[in-house]
VMD Tcl script that builds the backbone (N, CA, C; Angstrom):
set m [mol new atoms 267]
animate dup $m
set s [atomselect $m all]
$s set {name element resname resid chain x y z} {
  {N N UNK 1 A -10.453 4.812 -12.365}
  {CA C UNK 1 A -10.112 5.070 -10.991}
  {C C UNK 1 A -10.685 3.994 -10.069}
  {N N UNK 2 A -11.513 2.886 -10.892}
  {CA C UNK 2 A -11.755 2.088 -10.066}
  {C C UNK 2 A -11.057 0.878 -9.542}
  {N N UNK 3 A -9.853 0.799 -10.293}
  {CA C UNK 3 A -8.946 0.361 -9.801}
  {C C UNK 3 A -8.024 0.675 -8.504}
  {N N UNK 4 A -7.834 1.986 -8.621}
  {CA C UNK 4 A -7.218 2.372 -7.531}
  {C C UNK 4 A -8.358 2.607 -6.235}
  {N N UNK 5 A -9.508 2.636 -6.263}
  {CA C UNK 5 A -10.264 2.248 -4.939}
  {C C UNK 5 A -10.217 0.604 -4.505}
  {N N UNK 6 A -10.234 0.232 -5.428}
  {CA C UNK 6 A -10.002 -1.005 -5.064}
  {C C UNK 6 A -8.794 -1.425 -4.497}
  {N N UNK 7 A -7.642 -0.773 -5.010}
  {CA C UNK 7 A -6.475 -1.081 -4.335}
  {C C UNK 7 A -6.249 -0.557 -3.136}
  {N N UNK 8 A -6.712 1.052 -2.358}
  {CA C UNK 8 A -6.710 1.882 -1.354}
  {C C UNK 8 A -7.309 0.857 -0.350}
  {N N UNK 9 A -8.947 0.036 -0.792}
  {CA C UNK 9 A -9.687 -0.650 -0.055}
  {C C UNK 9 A -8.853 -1.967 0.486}
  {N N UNK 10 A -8.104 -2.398 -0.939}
  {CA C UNK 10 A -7.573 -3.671 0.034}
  {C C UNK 10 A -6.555 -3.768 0.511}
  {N N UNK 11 A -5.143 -2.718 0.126}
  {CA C UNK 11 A -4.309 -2.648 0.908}
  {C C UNK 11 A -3.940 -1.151 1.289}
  {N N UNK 12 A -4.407 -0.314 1.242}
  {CA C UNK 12 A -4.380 0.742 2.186}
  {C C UNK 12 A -3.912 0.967 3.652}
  {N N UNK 13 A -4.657 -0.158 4.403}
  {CA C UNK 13 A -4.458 0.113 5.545}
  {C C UNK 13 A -3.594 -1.063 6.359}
  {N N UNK 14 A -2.296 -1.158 6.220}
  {CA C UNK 14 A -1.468 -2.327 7.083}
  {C C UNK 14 A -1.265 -1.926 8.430}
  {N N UNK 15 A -1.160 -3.130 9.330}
  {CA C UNK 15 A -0.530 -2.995 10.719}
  {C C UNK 15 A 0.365 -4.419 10.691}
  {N N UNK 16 A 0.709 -4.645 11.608}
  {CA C UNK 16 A 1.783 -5.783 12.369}
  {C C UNK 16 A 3.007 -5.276 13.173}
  {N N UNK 17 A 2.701 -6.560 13.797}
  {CA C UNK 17 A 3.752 -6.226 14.920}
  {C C UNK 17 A 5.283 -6.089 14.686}
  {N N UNK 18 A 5.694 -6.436 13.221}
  {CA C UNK 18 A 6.966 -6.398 12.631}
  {C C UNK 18 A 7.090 -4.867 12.259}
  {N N UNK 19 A 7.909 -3.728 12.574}
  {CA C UNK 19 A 8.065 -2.427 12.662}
  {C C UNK 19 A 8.172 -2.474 10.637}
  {N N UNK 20 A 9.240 -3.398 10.912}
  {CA C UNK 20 A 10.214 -3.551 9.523}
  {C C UNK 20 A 9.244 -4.070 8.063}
  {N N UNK 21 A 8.746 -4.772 8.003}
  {CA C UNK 21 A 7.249 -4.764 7.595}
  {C C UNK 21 A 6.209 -3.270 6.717}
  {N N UNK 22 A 5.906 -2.714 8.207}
  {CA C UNK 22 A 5.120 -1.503 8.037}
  {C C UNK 22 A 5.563 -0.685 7.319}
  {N N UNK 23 A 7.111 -0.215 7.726}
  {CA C UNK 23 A 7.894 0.624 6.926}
  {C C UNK 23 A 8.321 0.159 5.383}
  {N N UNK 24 A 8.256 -0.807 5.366}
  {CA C UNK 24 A 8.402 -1.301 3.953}
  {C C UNK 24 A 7.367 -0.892 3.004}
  {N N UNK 25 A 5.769 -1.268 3.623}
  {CA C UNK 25 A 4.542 -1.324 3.460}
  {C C UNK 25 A 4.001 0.066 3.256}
  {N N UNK 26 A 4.963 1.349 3.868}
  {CA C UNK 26 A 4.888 2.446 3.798}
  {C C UNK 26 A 5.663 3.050 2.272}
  {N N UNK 27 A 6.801 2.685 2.895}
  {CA C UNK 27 A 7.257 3.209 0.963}
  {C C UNK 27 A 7.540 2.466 -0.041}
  {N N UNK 28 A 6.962 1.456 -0.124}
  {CA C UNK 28 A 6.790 0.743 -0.987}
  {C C UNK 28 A 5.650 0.197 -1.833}
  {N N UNK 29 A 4.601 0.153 -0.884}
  {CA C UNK 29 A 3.603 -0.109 -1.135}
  {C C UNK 29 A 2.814 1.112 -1.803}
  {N N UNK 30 A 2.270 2.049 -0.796}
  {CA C UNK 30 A 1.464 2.801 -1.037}
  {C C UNK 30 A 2.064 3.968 -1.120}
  {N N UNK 31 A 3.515 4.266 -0.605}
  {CA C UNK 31 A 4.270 5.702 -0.300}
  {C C UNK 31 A 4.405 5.966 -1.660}
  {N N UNK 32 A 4.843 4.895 -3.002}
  {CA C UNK 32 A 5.050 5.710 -4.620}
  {C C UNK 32 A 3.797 6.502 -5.035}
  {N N UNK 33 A 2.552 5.757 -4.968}
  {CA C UNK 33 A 1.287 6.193 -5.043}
  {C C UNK 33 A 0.589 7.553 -4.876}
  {N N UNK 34 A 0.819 7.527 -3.802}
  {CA C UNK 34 A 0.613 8.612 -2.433}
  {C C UNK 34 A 1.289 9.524 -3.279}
  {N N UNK 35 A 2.516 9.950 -2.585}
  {CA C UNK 35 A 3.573 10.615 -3.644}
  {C C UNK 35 A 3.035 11.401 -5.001}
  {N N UNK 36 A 3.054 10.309 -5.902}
  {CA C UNK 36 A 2.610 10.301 -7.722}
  {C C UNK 36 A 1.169 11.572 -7.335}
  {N N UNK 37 A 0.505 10.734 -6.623}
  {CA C UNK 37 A -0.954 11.691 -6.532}
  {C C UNK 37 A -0.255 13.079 -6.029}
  {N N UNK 38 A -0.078 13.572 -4.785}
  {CA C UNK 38 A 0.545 14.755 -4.433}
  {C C UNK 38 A 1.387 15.392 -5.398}
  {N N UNK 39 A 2.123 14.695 -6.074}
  {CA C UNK 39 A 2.989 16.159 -7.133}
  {C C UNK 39 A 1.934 16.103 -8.268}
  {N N UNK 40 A 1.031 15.568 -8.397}
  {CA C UNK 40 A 0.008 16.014 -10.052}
  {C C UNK 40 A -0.536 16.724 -9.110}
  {N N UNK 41 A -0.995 16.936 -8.262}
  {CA C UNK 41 A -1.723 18.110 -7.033}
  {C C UNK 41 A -1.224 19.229 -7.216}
  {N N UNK 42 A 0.109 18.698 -7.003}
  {CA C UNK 42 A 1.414 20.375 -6.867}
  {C C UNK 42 A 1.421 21.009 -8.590}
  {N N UNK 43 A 1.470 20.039 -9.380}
  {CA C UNK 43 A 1.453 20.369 -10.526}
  {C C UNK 43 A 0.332 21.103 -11.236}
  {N N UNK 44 A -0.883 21.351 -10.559}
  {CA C UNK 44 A -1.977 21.753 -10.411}
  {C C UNK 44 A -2.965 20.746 -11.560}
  {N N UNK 45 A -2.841 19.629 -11.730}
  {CA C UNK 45 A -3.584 18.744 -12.592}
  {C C UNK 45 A -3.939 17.315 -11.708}
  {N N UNK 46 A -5.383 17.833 -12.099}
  {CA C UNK 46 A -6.489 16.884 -11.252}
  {C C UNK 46 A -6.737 15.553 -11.965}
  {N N UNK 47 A -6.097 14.641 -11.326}
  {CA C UNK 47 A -5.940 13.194 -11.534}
  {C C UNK 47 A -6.869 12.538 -11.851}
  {N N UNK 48 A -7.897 13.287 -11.248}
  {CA C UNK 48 A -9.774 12.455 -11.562}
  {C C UNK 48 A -9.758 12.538 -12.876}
  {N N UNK 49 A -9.424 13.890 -13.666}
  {CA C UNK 49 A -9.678 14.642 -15.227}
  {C C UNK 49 A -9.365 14.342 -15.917}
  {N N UNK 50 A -7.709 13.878 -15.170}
  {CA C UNK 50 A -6.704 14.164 -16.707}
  {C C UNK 50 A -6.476 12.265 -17.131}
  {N N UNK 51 A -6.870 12.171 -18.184}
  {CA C UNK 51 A -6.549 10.957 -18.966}
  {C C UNK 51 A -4.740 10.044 -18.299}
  {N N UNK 52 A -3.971 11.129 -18.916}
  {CA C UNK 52 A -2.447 10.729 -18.296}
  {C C UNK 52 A -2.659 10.357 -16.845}
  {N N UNK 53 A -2.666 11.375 -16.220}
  {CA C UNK 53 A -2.759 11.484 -14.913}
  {C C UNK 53 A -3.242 9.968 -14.251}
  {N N UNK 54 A -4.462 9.217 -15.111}
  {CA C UNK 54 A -5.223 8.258 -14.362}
  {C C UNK 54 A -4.288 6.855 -14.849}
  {N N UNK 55 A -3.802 7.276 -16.011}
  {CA C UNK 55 A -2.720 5.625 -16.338}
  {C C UNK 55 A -1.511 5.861 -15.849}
  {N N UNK 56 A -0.581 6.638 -15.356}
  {CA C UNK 56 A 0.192 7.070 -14.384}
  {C C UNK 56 A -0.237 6.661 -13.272}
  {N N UNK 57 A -1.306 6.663 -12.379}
  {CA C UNK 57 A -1.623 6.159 -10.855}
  {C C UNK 57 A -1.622 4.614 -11.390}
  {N N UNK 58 A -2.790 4.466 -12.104}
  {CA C UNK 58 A -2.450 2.542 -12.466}
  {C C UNK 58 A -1.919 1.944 -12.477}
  {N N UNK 59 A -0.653 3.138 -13.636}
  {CA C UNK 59 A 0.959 2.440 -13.740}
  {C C UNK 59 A 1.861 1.805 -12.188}
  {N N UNK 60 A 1.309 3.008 -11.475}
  {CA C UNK 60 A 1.985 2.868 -9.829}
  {C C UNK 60 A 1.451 1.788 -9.267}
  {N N UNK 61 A 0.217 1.346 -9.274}
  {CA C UNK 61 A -0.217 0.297 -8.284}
  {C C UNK 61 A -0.363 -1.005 -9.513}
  {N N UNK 62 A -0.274 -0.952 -10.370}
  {CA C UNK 62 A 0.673 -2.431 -10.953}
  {C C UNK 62 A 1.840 -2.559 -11.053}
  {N N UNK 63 A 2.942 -1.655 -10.462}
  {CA C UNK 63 A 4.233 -2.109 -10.114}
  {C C UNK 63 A 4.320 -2.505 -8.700}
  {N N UNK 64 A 3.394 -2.435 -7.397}
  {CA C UNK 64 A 3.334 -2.669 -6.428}
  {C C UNK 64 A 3.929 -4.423 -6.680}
  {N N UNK 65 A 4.976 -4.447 -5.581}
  {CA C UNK 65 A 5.501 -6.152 -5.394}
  {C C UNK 65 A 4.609 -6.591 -4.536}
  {N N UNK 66 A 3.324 -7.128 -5.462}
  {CA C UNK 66 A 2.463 -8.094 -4.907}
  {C C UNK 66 A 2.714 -9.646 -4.472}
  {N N UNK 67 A 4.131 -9.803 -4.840}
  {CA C UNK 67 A 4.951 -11.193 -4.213}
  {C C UNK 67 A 4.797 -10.830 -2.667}
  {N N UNK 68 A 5.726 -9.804 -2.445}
  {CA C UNK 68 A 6.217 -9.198 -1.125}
  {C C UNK 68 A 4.822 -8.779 -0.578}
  {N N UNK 69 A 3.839 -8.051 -0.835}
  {CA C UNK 69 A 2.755 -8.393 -0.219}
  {C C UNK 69 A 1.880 -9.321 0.492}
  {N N UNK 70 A 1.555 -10.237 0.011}
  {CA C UNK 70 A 1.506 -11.843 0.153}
  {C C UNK 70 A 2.486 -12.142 1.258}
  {N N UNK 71 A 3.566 -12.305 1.235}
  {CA C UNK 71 A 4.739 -12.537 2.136}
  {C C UNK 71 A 4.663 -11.576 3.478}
  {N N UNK 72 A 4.480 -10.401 3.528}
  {CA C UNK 72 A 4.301 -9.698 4.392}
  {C C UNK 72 A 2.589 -10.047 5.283}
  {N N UNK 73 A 1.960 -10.358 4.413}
  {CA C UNK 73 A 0.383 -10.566 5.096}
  {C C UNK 73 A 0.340 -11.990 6.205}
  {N N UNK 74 A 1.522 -12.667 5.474}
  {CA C UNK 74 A 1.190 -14.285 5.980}
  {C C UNK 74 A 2.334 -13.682 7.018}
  {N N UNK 75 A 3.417 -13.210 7.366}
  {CA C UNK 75 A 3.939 -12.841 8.400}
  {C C UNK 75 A 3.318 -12.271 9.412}
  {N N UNK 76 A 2.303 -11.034 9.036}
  {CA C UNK 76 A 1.707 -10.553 9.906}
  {C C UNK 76 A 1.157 -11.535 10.564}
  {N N UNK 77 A -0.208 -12.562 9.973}
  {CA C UNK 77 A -0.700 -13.447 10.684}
  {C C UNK 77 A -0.035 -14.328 11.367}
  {N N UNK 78 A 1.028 -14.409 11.116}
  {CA C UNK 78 A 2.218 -15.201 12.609}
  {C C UNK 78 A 2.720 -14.498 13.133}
  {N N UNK 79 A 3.296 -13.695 13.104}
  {CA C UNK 79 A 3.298 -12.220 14.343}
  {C C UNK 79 A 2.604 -12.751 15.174}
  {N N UNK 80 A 1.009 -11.907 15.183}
  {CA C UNK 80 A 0.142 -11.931 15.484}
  {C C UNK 80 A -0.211 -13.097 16.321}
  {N N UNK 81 A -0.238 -14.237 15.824}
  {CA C UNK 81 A -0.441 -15.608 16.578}
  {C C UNK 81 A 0.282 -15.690 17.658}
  {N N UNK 82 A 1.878 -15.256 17.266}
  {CA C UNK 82 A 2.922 -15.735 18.580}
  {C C UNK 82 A 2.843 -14.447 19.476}
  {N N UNK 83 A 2.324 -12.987 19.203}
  {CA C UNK 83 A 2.031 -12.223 20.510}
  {C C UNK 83 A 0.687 -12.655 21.171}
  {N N UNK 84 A -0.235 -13.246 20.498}
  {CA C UNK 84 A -1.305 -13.876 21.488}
  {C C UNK 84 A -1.178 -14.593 21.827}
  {N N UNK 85 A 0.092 -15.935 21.486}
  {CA C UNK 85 A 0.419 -16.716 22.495}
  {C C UNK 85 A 1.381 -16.504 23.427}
  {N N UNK 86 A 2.049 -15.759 22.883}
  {CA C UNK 86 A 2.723 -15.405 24.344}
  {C C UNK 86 A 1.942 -14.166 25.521}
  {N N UNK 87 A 1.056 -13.401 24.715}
  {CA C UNK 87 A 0.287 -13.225 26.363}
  {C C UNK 87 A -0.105 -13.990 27.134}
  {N N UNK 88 A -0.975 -15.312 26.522}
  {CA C UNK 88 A -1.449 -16.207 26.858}
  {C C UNK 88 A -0.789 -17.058 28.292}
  {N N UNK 89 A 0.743 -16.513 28.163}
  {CA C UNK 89 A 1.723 -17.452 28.992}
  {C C UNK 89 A 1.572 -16.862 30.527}
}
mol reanalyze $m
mol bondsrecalc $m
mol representation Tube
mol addrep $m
């Protein structure tokens, strides 16, 4: 499971000013994840416990398109640049 803290820690939490981005970043990223965890919940089997359960979450966050990640991060940081330069104006 220490994989998946590690993954919560480093991409867990996105913003940018691109709407289209976020929403991507939402079900794509972390929304399969998220998800996977909640129905072993519903299913009443605790993900911490169960052997399956923990290579099933893994499975989810090594299919994450860590291309498109990358691509989305370096966008954000130009977003970002051109709304502080254009307050700037």
């Amino acid at each position: 499971m220490k994989d998946y803290e590690n993954f919560v820690a480093k991409y867990g939490d996105f913003t940018s000013p691109i709407a289209k981005d976020v929403e991507y970043w939402n079900d794509k990223v972390m929304g399969p994840t998220v998800n996977l965890i909640d129905a072993l919940y519903a299913q009443g089997i605790d993900p911490m416990r169960n052997q399956e359960a923990r290579s099933m979450i893994e499975r989810s966050v090594r299919n994450v398109p860590y291309t498109w990640v990358n691509k989305a991060k370096q966008r954000k940081a130009a977003a970002e640049e051109y709304v502080k330069n254009r307050a700037a104006l």
